[in-house]
DONUKOL-468659 format. One line per field, with one value per residue (C-alpha): x, y, z; residue number from 0. Coordinates in steps of 0.2 Angstrom, whole numbers, m for minus. Example, Ala and Ser with C-alpha at 12.3 -4.5 7.8 and 13.67 -1.06 7.14 Angstrom:
2
x	c(62/68) .
y	c(m22/m5) .
z	c(39/36) .
num	c(0/1) .
REM end
This chain:
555
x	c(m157/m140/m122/m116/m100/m103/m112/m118/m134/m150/m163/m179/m187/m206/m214/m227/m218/m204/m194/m192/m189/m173/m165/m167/m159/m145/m141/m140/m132/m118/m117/m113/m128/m137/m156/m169/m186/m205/m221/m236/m236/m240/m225/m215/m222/m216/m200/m197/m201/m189/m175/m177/m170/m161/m172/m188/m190/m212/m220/m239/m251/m249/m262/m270/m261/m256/m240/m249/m255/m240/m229/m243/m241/m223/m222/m233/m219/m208/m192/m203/m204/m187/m183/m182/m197/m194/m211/m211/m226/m228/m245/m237/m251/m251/m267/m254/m238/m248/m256/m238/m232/m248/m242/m227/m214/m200/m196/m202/m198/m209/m208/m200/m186/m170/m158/m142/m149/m158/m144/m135/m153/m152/m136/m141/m159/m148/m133/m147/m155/m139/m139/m154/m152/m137/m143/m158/m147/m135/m151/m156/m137/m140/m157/m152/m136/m146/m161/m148/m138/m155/m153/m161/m158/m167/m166/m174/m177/m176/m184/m200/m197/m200/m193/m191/m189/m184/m195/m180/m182/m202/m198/m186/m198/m211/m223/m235/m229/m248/m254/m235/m232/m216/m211/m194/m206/m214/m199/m193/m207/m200/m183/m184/m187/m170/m163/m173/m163/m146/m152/m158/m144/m132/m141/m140/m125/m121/m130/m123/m107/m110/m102/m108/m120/m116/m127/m132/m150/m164/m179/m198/m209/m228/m231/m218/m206/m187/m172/m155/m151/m137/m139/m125/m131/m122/m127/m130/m130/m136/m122/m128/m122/m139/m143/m155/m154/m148/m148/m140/m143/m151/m144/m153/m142/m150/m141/m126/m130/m135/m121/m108/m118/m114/m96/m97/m105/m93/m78/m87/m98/m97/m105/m112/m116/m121/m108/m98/m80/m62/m57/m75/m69/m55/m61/m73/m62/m50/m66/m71/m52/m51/m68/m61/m44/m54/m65/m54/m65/m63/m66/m70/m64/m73/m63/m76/m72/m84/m78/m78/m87/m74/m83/m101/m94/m86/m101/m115/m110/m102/m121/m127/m111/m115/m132/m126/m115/m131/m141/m126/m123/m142/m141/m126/m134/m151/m137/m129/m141/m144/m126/m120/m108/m99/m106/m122/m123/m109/m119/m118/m132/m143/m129/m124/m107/m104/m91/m84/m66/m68/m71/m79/m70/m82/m78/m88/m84/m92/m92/m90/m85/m85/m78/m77/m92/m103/m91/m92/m109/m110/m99/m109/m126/m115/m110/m129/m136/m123/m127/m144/m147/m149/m163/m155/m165/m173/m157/m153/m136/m127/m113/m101/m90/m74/m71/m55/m56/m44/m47/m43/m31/m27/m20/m15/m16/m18/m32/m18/m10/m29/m37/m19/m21/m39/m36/m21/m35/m47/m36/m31/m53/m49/m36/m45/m61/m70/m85/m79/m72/m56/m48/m31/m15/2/8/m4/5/22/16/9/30/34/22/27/48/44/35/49/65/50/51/69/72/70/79/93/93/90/79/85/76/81/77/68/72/54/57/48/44/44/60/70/72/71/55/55/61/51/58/57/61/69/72/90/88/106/94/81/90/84/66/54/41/28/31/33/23/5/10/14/m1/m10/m2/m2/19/15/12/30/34/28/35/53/53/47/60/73/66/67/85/91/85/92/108/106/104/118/129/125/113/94/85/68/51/53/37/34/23/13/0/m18/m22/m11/m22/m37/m30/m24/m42) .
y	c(m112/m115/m109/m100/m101/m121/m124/m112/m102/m111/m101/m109/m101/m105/m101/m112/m108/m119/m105/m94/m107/m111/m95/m92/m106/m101/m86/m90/m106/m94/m82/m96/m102/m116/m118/m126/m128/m127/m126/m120/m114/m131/m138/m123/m126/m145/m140/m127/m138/m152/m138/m122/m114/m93/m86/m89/m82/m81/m78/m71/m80/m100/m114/m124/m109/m93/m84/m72/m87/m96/m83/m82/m101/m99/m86/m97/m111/m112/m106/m97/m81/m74/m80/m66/m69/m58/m59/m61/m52/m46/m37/m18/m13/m4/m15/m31/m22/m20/m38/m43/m33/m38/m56/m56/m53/m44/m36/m37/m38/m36/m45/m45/m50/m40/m57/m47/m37/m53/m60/m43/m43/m60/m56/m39/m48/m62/m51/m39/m55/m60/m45/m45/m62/m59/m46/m51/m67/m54/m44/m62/m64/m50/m50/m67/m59/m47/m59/m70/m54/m44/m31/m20/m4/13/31/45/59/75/86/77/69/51/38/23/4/m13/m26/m33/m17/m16/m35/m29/m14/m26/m13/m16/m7/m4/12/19/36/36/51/55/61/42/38/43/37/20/27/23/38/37/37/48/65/56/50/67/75/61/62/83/83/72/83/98/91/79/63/46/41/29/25/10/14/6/4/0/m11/m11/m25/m13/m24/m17/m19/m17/m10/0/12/16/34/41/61/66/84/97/107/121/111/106/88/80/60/50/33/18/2/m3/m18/m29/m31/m38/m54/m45/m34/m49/m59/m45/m44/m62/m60/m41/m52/m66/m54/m43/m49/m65/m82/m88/m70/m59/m48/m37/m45/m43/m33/m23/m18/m11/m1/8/8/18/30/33/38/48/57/58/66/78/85/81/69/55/34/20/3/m11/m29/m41/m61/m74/m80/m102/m102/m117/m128/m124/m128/m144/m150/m144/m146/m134/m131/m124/m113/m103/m102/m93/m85/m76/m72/m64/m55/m48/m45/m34/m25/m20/m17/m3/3/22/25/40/29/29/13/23/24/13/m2/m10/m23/m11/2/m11/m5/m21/m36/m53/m55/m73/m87/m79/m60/m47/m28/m13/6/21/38/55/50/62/54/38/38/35/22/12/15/6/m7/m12/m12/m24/m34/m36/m40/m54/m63/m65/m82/m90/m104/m115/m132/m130/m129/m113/m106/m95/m85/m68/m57/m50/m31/m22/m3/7/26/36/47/41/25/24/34/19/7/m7/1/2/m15/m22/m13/m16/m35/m30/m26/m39/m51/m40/m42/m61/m61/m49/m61/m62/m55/m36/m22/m13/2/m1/4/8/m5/m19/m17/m18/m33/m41/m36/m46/m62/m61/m62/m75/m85/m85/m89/m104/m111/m113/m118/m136/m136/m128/m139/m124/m134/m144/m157/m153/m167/m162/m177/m184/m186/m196/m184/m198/m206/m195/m207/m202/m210/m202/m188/m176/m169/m150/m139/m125/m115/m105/m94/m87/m71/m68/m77/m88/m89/m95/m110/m97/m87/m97/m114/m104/m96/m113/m122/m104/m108/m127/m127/m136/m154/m153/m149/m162/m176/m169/m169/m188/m193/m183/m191/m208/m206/m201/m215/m226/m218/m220/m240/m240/m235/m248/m234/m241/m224/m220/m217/m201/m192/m177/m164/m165/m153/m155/m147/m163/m176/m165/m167/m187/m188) .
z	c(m206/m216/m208/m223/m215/m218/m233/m246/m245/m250/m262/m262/m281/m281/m297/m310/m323/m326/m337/m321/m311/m324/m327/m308/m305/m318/m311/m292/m294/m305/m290/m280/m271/m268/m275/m273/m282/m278/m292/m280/m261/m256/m262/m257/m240/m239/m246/m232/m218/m224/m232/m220/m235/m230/m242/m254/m269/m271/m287/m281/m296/m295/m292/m278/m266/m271/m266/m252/m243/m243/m236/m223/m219/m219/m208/m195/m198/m181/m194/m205/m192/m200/m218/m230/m243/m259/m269/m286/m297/m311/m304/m303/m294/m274/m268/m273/m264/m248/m249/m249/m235/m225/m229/m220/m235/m233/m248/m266/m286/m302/m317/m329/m318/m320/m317/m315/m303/m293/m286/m278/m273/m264/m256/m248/m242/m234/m228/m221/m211/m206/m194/m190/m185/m175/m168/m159/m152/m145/m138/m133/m122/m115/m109/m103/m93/m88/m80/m72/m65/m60/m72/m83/m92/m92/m101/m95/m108/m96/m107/m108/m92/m97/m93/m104/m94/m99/m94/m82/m72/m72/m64/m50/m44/m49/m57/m69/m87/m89/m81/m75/m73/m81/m74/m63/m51/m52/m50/m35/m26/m29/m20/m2/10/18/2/m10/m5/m5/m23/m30/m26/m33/m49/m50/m46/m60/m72/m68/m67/m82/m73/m73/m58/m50/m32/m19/m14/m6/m15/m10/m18/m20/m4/6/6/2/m12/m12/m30/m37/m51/m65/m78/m91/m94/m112/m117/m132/m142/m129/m115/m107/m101/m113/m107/m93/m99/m89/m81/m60/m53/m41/m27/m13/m12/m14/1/11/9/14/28/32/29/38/53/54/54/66/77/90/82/100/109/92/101/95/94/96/80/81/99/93/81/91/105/93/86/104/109/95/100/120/112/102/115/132/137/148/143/156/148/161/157/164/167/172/190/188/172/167/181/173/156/163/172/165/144/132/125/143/142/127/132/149/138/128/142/151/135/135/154/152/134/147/160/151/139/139/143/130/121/103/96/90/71/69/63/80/86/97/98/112/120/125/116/119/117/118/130/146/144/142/138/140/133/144/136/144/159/173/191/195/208/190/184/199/201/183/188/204/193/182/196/204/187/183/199/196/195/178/175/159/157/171/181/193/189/199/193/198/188/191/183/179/176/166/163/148/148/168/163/145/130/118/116/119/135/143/139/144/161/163/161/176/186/184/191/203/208/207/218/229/231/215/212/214/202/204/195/188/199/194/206/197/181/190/197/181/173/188/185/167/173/184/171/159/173/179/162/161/177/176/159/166/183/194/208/222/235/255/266/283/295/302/323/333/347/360/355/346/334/314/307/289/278/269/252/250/235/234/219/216/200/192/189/202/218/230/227/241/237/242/229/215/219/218/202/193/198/190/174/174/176/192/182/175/194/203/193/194/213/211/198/209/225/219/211/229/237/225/226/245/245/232/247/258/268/271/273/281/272/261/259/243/241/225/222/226/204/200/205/199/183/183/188) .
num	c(0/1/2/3/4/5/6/7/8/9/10/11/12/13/14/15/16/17/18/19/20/21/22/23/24/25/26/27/28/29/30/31/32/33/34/35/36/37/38/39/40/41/42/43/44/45/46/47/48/49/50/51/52/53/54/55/56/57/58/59/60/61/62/63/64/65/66/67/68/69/70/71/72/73/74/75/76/77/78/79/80/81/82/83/84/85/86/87/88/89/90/91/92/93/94/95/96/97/98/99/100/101/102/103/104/105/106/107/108/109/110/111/112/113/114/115/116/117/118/119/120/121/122/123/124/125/126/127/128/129/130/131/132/133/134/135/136/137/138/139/140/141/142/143/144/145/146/147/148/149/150/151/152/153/154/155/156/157/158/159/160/161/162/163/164/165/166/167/168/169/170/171/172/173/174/175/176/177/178/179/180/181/182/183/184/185/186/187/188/189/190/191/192/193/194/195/196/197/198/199/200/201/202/203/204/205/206/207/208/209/210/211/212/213/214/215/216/217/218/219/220/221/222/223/224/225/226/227/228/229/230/231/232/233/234/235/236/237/238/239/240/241/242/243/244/245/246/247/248/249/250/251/252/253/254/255/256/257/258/259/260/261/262/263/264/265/266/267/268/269/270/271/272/273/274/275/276/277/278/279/280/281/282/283/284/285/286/287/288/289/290/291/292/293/294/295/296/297/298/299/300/301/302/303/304/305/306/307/308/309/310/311/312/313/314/315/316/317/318/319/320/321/322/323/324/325/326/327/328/329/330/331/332/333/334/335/336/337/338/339/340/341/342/343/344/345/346/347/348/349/350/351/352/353/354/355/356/357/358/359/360/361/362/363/364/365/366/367/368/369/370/371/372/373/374/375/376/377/378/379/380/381/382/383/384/385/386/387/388/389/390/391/392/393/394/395/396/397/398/399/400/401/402/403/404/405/406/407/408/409/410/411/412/413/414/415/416/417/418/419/420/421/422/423/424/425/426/427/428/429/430/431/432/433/434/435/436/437/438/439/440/441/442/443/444/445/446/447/448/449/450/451/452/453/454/455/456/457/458/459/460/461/462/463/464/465/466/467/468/469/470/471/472/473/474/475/476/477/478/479/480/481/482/483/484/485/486/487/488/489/490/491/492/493/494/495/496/497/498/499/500/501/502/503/504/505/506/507/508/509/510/511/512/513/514/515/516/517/518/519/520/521/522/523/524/525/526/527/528/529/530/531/532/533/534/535/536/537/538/539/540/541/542/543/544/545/546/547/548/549/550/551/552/553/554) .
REM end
């Protein structure tokens, strides 16, 4: 088909008789088109399949094949289906009107021919298929858009209660067209059952308050299997005020809905365990708070750690560790389950009220909590179930837990204050023995400010040069005579005072400062003896202390 925006207009004129075929030609040519010339339908058919001319102009009568069954051959044509064919006859009869019609033509003229008249003729036919034209490839666009965003378009007609589907949405509930009640009623029963009264009243309410509609819902196909679709309906109403239509459009949005689930899980939920995590915690923690505030309720946070889960992880592969992981986090789901708790309804995995921080730190939420006889009587079950032993490849592992309770309101008012104290209290239970629960003290979180101070004046002691090395002379008990020295450290902070090795040496082999440590007191031993053959003075063999975790870790 020409681009008129290209090339002028081409005007096929088939006729046998050459004068009309002339003062056609005259006249279009003058009103600026182009034209071309056929004598029979045969010629007229060769001509459209080499020219795909915008319109033909088909006189009826002619030899070899008349103009009925050429319109009717090029309307079989691939670019036939479209051109505007305006018969010419001069038969001004109705049987020869409808045979015209019933040929596929799309308009028609009677001889004598009116030429002044023909060519607004031509221009209306052609400006006429032009929108046709565009229009079905803009229907074409958008049924495409549609089909690739899984959407379709409805309209229900209330008063008559049908309802009219494109063929999209008939694909996305998968119906069969043939044999649909096309009724709301129909309708509904697509919707699925937790839905249908949510959606009812959505789409009254948008009548009666003549608003657009716009809804997630569930929907049920015939095979039972379910859809994610959103709905979108604009209300139409009489001069009277009374709704008439709802037409609008119903997105499938399954894939949608399955990768915000995805997401949701990622930002939600522990990759290894399936577990809630961290920021989920916190969320609920806050909701179950807010709940205990409410109705002066009490909360049990437990802080759970695995006891020596870094020596299974070390020894026994990082792929063995997360599958203890999971079976711990299933033992302490069936551990728990059935305790009144907030996480139901919430979207949580098996309203479990269980989550992993990260690493080997647990947490559990209890609801409602009436004395602390139920909550240790949770925690020992907790306890007992952990160390079961766990059979991975084949291989029995044993493993305990050490728990740290905070109450709410007893022991904080804030979901930061209580997980902070509960985690005081677990490793109060580590320090206690492992394998044990204990409910946070006051006295614990004095102690934890006091590890936190010590911590920080440790890391600046050896920058600011705060320790020292004694020498204890090493006596021979026989003959008094001095058989070696042993180097002792001493610690003498501007801010805390003398500080005893007792105190602070088991602290910095817990948070690996120990390393650092150790090879001072070498350097500073060594310098000492040199300074001590620098003066003339041969002294005995100087023994250091150096940590048992050093070697461990040179290993």
């Amino acid at each position: 088909m020409n681009n008129p925006e290209q090339s002028q207009e081409l005007v096929l004129v088939v006729d046998d008789d050459e004068v009309i075929r002339e003062l056609a030609l005259a006249v279009l040519e003058q009103a600026g088109f182009a034209v071309a010339e056929a004598r029979n339908g045969l010629e007229a058919l060769e001509s459209f399949r080499r020219l795909q001319p915008d319109i033909v102009l088909l006189d009826v009568m002619m030899p070899e094949m008349d103009g009925f069954a050429a319109c009717r051959a090029i309307r079989e044509l691939p670019a036939g289906a479209d051109t505007p064919v305006l018969m010419m006859t001069g038969l001004d009869d109705t049987a020869a009107i409808e045979e015209a019609y019933h040929a596929g033509a799309t308009d028609f003229i009677t001889k004598p021919i009116k030429w002044v008249i023909l060519r607004h003729r031509v221009r209306y036919m052609l400006r006429s298929s032009r929108a046709v034209r565009d229009l079905r490839v803009s229907e074409a666009r958008l049924s495409n858009a549609h089909r690739i965003a899984r959407m379709g378009t409805w309209e229900w007609d209330v008063l008559q209660d049908k309802f009219y589907w494109s063929d999209e949405i008939y694909g996305i509930f998968e119906i069969d067209p043939v044999g649909f009640d096309s009724s709301y009623h129909a309708f509904l029963n697509s919707i699925h059952p937790l839905d249908k009264e949510l959606f009812d009243s959505s789409l009254d309410k948008a009548c009666r308050n003549q608003r657009t509609l716009s809804i997630d819902h569930l929907i049920v196909l015939p095979d039972g299997h379910e859809r994610h679709c959103h709905t979108e309906g604009e209300v139409c109403v009489d001069e009277d005020g009374r709704t008439t239509r709802i037409s609008g459009t119903i997105q499938d949005i399954t894939d949608r809905k399955r990768i915000e689930e995805q997401v949701r899980s990622l930002a939600y939920f522990d990759n290894v365990t399936g577990l809630p995590n961290r920021v989920l915690f916190r969320e609920i923690l806050d909701r179950a708070l807010t709940f205990a505030r409410r109705y002066e309720k009490k909360v049990a946070i437990l802080f759970l750690d695995l006891d020596r889960f870094k020596e299974i992880n070390d020894t026994q592969g990082h792929s063995v560790g997360d599958d203890l992981l999971k079976e711990i986090a299933e033992r302490l789901k069936r551990c728990v389950r059935g305790y009144d708790i907030v996480w139901h309804g919430l979207g949580v995995i098996d309203g479990s009220p269980v989550a992993r921080l990260g690493g080997d730190e647990f947490t559990i939420i209890l609801e409602k909590v009436q004395d602390t006889q139920g909550v240790i009587a949770s925690t020992q079950r907790i306890l007992k179930c952990v160390a079961e032993p766990f059979y991975l490849n084949d291989v029995e592992i044993c493993i305990t837990a050490s728990i740290g309770i905070s109450i709410f309101p007893d022991d904080g008012a804030d979901a930061v204050t209580l997980v902070k104290n509960a985690d005081a209290a677990m490793y109060y239970a580590k320090k206690e023995g492992r394998n044990n629960a204990q409910f946070f003290m006051q006295a614990l979180n004095d102690a934890a400010c006091e590890r936190l101070c010590l911590e920080r004046q440790l890391r600046k002691a050896l920058a600011n040069e705060e320790f020292v090395l004694y020498y204890q002379p090493q006596v021979n008990a026989a003959t008094g005579e001095v058989v070696g020295l042993e180097a002792l450290i001493r610690w003498q902070s501007p801010e805390l005072g003398f500080v005893s090795p007792v105190s602070f040496i088991p602290f910095a082999e817990e948070t690996g400062q120990i390393m650092l440590i150790d090879e001072w007191v070498v350097e500073a031993a060594c310098r000492q003896i040199g300074a001590w053959l620098g003066c003339g003075l041969t002294p005995p063999r100087v023994a250091v202390n150096l940590s048992g975790y050093h070697f461990q870790k040179r290993s």
